[in-house]
PDB file of N, CA, C and O in Angstrom:
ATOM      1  N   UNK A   1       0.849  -1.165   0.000  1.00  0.00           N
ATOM      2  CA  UNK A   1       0.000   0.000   0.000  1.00  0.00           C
ATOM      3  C   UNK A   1       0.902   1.238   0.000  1.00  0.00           C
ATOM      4  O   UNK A   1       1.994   1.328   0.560  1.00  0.00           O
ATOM      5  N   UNK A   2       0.263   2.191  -0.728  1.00  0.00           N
ATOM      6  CA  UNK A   2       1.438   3.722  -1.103  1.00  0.00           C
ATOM      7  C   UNK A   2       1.453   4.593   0.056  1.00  0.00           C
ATOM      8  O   UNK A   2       0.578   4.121   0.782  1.00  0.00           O
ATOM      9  N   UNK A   3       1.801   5.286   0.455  1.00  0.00           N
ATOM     10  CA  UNK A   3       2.028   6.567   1.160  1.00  0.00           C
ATOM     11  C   UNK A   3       1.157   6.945   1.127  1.00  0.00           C
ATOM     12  O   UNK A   3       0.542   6.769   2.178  1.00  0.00           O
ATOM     13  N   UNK A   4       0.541   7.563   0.254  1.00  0.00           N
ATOM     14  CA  UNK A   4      -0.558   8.513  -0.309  1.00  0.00           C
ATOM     15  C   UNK A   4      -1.624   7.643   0.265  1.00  0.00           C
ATOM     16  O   UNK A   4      -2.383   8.236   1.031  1.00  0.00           O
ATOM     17  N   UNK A   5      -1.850   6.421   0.081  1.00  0.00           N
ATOM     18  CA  UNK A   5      -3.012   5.893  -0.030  1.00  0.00           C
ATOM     19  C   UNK A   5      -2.993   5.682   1.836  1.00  0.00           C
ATOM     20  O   UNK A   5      -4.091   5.734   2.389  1.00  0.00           O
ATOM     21  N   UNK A   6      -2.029   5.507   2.507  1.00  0.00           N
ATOM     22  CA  UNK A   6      -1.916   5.255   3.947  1.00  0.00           C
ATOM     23  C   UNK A   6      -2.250   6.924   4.768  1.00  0.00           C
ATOM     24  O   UNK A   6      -2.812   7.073   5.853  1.00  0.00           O
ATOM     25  N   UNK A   7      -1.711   8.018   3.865  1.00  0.00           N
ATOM     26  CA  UNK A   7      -1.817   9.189   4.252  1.00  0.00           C
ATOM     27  C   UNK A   7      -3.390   9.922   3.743  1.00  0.00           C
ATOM     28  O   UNK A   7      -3.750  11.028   4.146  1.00  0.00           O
ATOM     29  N   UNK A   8      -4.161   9.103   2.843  1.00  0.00           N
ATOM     30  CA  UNK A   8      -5.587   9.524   2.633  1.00  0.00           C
ATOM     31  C   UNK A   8      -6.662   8.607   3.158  1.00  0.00           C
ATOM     32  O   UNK A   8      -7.860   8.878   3.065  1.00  0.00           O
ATOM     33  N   UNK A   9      -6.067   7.234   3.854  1.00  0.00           N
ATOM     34  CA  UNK A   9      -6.975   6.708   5.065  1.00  0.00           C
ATOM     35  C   UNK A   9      -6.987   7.524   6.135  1.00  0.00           C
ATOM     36  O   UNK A   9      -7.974   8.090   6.605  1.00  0.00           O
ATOM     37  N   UNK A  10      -5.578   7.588   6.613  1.00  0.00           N
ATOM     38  CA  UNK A  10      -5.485   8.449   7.724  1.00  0.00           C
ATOM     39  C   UNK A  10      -6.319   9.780   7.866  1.00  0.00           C
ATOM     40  O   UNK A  10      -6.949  10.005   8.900  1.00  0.00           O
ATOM     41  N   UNK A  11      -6.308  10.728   6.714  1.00  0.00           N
ATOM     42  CA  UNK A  11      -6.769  11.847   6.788  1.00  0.00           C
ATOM     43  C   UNK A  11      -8.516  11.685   6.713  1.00  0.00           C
ATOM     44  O   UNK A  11      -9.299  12.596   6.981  1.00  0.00           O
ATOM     45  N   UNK A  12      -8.885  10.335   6.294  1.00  0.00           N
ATOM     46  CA  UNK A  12     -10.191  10.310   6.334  1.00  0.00           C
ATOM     47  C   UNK A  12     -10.526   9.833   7.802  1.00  0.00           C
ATOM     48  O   UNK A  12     -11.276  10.464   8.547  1.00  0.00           O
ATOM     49  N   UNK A  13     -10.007   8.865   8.081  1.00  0.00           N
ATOM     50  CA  UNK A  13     -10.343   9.045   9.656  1.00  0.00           C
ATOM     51  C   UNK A  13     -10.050   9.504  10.683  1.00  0.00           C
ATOM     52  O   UNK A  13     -10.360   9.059  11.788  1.00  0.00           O
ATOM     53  N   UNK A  14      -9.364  10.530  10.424  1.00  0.00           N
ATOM     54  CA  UNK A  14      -9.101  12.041  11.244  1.00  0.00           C
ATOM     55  C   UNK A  14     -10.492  12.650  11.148  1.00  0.00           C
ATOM     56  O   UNK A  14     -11.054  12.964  12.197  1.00  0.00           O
ATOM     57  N   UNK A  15     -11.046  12.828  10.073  1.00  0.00           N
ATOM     58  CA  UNK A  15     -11.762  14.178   9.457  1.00  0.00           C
ATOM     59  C   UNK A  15     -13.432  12.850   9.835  1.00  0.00           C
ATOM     60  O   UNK A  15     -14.291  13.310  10.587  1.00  0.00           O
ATOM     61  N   UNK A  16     -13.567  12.005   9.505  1.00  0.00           N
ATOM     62  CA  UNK A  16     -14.372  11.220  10.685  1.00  0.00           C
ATOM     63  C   UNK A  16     -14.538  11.231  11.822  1.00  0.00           C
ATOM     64  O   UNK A  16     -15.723  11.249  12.152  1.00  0.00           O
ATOM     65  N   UNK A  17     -13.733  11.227  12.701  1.00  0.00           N
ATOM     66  CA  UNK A  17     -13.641  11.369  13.814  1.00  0.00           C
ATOM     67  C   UNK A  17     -14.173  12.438  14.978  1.00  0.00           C
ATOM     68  O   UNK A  17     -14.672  12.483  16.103  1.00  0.00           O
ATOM     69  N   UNK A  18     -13.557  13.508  13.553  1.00  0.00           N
ATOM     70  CA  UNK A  18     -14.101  15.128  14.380  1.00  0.00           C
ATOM     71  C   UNK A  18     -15.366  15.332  13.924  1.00  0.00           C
ATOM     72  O   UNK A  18     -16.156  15.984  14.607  1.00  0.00           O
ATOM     73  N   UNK A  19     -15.706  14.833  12.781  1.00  0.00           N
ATOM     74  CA  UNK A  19     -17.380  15.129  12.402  1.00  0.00           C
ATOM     75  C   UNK A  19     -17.953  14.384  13.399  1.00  0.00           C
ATOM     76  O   UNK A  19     -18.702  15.054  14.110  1.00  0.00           O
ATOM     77  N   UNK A  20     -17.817  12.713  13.826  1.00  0.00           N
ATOM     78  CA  UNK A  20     -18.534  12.656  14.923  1.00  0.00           C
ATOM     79  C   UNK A  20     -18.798  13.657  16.333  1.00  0.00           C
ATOM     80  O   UNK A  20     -19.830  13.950  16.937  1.00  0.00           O
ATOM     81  N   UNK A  21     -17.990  13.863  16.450  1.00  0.00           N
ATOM     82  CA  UNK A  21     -17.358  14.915  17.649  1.00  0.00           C
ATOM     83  C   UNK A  21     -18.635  15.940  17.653  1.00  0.00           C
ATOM     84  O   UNK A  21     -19.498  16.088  18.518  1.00  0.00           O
ATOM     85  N   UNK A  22     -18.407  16.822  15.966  1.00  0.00           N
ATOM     86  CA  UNK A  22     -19.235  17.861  16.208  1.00  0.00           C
ATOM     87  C   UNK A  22     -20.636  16.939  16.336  1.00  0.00           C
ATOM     88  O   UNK A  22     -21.227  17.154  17.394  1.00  0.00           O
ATOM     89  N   UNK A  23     -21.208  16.059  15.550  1.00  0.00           N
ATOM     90  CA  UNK A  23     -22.233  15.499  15.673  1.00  0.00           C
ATOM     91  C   UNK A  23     -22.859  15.073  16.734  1.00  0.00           C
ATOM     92  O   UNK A  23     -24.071  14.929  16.897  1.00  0.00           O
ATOM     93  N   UNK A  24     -21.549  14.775  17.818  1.00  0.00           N
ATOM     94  CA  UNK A  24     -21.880  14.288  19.143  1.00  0.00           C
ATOM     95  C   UNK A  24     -22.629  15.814  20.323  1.00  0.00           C
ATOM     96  O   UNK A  24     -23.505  15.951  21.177  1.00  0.00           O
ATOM     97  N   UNK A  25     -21.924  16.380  19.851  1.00  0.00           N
ATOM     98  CA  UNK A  25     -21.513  17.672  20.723  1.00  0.00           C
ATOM     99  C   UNK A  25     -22.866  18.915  20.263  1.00  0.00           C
ATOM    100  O   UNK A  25     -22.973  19.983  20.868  1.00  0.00           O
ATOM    101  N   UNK A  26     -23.857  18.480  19.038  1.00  0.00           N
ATOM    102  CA  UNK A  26     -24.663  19.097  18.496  1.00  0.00           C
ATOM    103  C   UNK A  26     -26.031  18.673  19.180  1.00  0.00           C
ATOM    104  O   UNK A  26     -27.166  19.142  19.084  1.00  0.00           O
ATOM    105  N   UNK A  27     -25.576  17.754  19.811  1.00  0.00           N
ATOM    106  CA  UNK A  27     -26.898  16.987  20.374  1.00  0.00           C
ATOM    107  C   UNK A  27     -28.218  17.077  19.625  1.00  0.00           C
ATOM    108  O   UNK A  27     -29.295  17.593  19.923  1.00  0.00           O
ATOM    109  N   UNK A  28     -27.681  16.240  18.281  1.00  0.00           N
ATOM    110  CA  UNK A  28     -29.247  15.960  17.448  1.00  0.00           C
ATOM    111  C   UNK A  28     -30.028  15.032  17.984  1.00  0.00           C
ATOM    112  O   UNK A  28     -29.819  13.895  18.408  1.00  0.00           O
ATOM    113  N   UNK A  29     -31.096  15.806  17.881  1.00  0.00           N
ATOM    114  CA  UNK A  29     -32.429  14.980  18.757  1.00  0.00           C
ATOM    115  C   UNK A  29     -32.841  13.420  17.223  1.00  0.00           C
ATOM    116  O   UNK A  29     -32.564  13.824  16.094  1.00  0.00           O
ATOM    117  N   UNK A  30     -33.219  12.419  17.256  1.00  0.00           N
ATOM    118  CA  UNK A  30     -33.442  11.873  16.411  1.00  0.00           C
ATOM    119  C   UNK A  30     -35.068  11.774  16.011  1.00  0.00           C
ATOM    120  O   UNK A  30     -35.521  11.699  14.869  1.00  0.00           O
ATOM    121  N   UNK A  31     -35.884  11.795  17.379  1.00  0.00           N
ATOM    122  CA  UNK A  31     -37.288  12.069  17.386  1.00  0.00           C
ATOM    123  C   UNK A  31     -37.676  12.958  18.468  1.00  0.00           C
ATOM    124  O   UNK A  31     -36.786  13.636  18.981  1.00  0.00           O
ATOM    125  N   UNK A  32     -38.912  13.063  18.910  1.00  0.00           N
ATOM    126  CA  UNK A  32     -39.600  13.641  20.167  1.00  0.00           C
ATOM    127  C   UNK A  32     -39.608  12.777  20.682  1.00  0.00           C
ATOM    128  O   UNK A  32     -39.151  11.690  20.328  1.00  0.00           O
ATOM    129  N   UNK A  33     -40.383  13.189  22.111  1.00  0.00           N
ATOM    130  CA  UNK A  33     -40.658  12.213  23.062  1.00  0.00           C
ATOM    131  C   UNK A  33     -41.516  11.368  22.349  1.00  0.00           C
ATOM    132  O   UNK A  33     -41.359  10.148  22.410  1.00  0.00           O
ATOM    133  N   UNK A  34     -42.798  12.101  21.385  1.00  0.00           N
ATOM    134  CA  UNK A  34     -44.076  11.377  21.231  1.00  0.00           C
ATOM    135  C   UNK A  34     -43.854  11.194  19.571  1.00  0.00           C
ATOM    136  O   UNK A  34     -44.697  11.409  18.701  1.00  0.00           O
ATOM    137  N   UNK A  35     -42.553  10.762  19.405  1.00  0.00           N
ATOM    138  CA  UNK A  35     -42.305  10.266  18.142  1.00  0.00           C
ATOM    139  C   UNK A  35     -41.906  11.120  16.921  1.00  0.00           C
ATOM    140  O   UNK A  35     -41.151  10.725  16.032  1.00  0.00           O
ATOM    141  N   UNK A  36     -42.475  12.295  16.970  1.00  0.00           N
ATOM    142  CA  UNK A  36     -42.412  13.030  15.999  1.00  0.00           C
ATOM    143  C   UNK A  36     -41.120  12.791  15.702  1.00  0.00           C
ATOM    144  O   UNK A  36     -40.260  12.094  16.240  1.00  0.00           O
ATOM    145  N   UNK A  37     -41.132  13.616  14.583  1.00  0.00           N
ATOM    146  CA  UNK A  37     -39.874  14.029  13.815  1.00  0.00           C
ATOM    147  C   UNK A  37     -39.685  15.233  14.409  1.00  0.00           C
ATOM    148  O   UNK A  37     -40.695  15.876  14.692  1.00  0.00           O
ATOM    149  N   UNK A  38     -37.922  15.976  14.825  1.00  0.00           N
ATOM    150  CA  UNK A  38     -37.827  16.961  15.500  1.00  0.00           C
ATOM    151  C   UNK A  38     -37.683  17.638  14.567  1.00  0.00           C
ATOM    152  O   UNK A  38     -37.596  17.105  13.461  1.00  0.00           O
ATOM    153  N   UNK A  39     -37.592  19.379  14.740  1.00  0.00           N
ATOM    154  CA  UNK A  39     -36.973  20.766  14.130  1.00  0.00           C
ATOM    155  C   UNK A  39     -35.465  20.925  14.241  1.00  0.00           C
ATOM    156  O   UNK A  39     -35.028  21.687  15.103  1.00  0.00           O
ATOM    157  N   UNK A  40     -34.625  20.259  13.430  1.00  0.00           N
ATOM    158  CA  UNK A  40     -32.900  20.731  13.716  1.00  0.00           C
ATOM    159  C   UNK A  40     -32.778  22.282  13.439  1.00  0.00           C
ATOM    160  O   UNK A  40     -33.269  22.960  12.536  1.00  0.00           O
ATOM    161  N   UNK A  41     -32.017  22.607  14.438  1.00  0.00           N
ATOM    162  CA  UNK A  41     -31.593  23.573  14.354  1.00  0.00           C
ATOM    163  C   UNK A  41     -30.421  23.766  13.074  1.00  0.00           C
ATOM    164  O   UNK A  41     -29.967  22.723  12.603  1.00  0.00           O
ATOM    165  N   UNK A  42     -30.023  24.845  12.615  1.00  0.00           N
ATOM    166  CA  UNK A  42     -28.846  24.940  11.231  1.00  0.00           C
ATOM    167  C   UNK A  42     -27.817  24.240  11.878  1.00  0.00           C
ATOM    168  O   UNK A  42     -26.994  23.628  11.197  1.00  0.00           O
ATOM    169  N   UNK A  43     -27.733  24.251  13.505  1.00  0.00           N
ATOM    170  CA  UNK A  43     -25.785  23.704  13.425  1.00  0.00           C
ATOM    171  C   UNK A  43     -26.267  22.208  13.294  1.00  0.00           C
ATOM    172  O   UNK A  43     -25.590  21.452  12.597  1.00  0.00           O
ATOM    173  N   UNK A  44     -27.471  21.708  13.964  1.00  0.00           N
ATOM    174  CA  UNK A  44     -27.549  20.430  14.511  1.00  0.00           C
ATOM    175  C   UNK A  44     -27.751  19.518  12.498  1.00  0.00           C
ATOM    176  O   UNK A  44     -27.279  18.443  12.129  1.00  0.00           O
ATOM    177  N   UNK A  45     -28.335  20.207  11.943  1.00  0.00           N
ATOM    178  CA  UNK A  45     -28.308  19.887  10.244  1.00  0.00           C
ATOM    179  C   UNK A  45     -26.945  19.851   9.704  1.00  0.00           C
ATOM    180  O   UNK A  45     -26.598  18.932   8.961  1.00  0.00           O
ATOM    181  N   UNK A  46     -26.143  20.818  10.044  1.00  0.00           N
ATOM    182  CA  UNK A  46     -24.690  20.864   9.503  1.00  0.00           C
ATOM    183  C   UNK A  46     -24.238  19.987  10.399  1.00  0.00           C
ATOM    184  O   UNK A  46     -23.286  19.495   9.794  1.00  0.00           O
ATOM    185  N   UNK A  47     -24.273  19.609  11.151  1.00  0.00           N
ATOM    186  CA  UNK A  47     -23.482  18.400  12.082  1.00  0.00           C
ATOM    187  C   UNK A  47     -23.710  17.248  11.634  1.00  0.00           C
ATOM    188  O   UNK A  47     -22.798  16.421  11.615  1.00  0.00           O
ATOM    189  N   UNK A  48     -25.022  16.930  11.159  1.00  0.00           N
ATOM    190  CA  UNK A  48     -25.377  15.610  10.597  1.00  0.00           C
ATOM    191  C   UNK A  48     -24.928  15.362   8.844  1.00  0.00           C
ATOM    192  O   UNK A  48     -24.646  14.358   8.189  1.00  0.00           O
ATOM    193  N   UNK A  49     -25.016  16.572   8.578  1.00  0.00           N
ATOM    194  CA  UNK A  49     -23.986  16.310   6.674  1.00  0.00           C
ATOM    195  C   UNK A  49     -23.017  16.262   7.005  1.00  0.00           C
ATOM    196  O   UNK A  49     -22.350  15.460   6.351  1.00  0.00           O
ATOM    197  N   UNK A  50     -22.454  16.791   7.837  1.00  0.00           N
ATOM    198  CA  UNK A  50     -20.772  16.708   8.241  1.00  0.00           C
ATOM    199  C   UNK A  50     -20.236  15.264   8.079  1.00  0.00           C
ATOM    200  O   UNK A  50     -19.402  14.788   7.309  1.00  0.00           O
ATOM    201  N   UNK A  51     -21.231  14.562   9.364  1.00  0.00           N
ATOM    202  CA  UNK A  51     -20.999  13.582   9.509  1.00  0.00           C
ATOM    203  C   UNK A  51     -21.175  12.561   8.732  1.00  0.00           C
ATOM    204  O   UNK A  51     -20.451  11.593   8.967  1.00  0.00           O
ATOM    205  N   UNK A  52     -22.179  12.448   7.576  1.00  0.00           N
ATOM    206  CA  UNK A  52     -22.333  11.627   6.348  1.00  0.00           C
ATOM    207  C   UNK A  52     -21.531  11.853   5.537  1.00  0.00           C
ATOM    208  O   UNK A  52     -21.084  10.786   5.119  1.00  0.00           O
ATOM    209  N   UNK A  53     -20.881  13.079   4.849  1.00  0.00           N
ATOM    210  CA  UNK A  53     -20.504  13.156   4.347  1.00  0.00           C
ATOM    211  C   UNK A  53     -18.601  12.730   4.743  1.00  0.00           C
ATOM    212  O   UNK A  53     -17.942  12.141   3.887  1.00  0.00           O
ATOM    213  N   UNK A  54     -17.979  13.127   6.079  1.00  0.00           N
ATOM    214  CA  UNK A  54     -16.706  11.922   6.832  1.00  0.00           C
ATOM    215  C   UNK A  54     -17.144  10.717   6.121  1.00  0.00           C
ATOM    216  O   UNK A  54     -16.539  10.289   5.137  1.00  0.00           O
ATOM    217  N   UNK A  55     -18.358  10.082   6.690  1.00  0.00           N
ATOM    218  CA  UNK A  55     -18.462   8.666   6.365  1.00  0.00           C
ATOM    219  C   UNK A  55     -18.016   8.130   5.046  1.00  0.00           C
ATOM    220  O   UNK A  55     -17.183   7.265   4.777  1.00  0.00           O
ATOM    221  N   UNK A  56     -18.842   8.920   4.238  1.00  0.00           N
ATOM    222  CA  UNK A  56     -18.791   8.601   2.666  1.00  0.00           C
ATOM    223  C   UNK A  56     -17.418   8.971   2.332  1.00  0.00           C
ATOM    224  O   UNK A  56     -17.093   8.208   1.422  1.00  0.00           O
ATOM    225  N   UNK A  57     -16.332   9.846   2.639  1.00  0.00           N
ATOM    226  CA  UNK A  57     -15.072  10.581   2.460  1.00  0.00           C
ATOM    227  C   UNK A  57     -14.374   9.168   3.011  1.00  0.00           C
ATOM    228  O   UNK A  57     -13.568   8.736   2.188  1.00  0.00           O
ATOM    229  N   UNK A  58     -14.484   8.431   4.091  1.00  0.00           N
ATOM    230  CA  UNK A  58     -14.179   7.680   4.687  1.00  0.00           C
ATOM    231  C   UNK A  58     -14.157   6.227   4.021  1.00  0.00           C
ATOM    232  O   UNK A  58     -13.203   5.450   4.002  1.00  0.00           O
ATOM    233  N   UNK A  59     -15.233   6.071   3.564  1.00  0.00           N
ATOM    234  CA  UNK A  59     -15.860   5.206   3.015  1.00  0.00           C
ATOM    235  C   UNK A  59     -14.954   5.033   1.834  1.00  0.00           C
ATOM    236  O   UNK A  59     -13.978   4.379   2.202  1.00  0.00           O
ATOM    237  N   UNK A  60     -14.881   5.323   0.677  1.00  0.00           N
ATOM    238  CA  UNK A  60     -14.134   5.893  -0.637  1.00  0.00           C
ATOM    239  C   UNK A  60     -12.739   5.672  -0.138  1.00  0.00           C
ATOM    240  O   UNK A  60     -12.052   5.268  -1.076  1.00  0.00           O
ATOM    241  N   UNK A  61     -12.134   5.766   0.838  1.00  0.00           N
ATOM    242  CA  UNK A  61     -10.554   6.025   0.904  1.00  0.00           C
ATOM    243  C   UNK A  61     -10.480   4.792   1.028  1.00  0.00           C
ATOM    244  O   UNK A  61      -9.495   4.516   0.344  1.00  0.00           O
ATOM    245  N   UNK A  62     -10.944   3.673   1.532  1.00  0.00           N
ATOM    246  CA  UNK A  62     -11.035   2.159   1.790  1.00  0.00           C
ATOM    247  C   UNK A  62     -11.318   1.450   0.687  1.00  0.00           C
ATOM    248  O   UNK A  62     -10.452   0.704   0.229  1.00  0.00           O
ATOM    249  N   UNK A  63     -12.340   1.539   0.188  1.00  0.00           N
ATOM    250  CA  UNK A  63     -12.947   1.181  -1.482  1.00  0.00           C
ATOM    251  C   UNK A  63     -11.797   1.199  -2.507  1.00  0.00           C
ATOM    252  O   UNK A  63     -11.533   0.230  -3.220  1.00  0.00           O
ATOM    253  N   UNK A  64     -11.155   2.328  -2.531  1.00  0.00           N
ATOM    254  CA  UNK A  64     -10.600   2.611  -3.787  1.00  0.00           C
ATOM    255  C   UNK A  64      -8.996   1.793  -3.555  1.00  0.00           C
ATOM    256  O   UNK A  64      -8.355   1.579  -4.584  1.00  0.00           O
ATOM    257  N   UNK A  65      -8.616   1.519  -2.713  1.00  0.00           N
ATOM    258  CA  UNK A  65      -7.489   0.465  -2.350  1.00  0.00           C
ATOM    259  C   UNK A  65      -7.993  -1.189  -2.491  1.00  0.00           C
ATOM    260  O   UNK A  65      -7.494  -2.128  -3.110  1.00  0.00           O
ATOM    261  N   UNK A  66      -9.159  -1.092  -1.661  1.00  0.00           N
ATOM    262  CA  UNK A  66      -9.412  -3.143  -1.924  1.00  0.00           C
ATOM    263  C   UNK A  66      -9.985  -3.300  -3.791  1.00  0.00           C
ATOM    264  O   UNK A  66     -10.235  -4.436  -4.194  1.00  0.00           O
ATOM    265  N   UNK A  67     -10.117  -2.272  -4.627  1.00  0.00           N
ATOM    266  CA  UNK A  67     -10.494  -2.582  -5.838  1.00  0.00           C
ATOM    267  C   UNK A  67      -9.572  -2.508  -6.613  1.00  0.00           C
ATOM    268  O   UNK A  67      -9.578  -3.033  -7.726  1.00  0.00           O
ATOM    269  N   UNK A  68      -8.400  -1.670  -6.010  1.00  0.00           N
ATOM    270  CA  UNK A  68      -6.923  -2.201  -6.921  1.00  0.00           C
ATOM    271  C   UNK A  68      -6.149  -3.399  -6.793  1.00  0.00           C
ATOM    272  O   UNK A  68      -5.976  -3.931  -5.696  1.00  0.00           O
ATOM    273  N   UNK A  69      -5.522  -3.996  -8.203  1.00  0.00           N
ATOM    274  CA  UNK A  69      -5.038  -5.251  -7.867  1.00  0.00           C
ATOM    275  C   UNK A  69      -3.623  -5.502  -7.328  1.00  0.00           C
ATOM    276  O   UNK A  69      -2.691  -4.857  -7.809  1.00  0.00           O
ATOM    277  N   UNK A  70      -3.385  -6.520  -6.229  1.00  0.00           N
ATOM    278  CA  UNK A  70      -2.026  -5.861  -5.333  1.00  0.00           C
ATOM    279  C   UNK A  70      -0.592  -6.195  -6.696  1.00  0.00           C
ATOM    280  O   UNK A  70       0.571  -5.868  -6.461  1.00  0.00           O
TER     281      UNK A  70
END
């Protein structure tokens, strides 16, 4: 495995890590008490793309190494 490719896992699960963080730290509600669907606030919305979008950033840096042939 290359440098690059060890130094763009790494940087994806750095940049994972802290999106959980903010995600954690945003305290998104997932429902109400009585089920509803809640109102996110703008940070608690930007905390949750943050965090999908790490994943998927995350996601891709792993993918694109097990589909090359060693």
């Amino acid at each position: 495995m290359s440098e690059a490719t060890l130094a763009a896992r790494a940087r994806a699960l750095a940049d994972l890590r802290a999106a959980r963080q903010r995600y954690v730290d945003a305290q998104v509600p997932m429902e109400n008490p009585d089920g509803s669907s809640p109102r996110w606030t703008s940070d608690q919305h930007m905390a949750v793309l943050g965090y999908v979008r790490a994943w998927d950033t995350f996601w891709r840096a792993h993918q694109s190494h097990s589909e090359m042939p060693s």
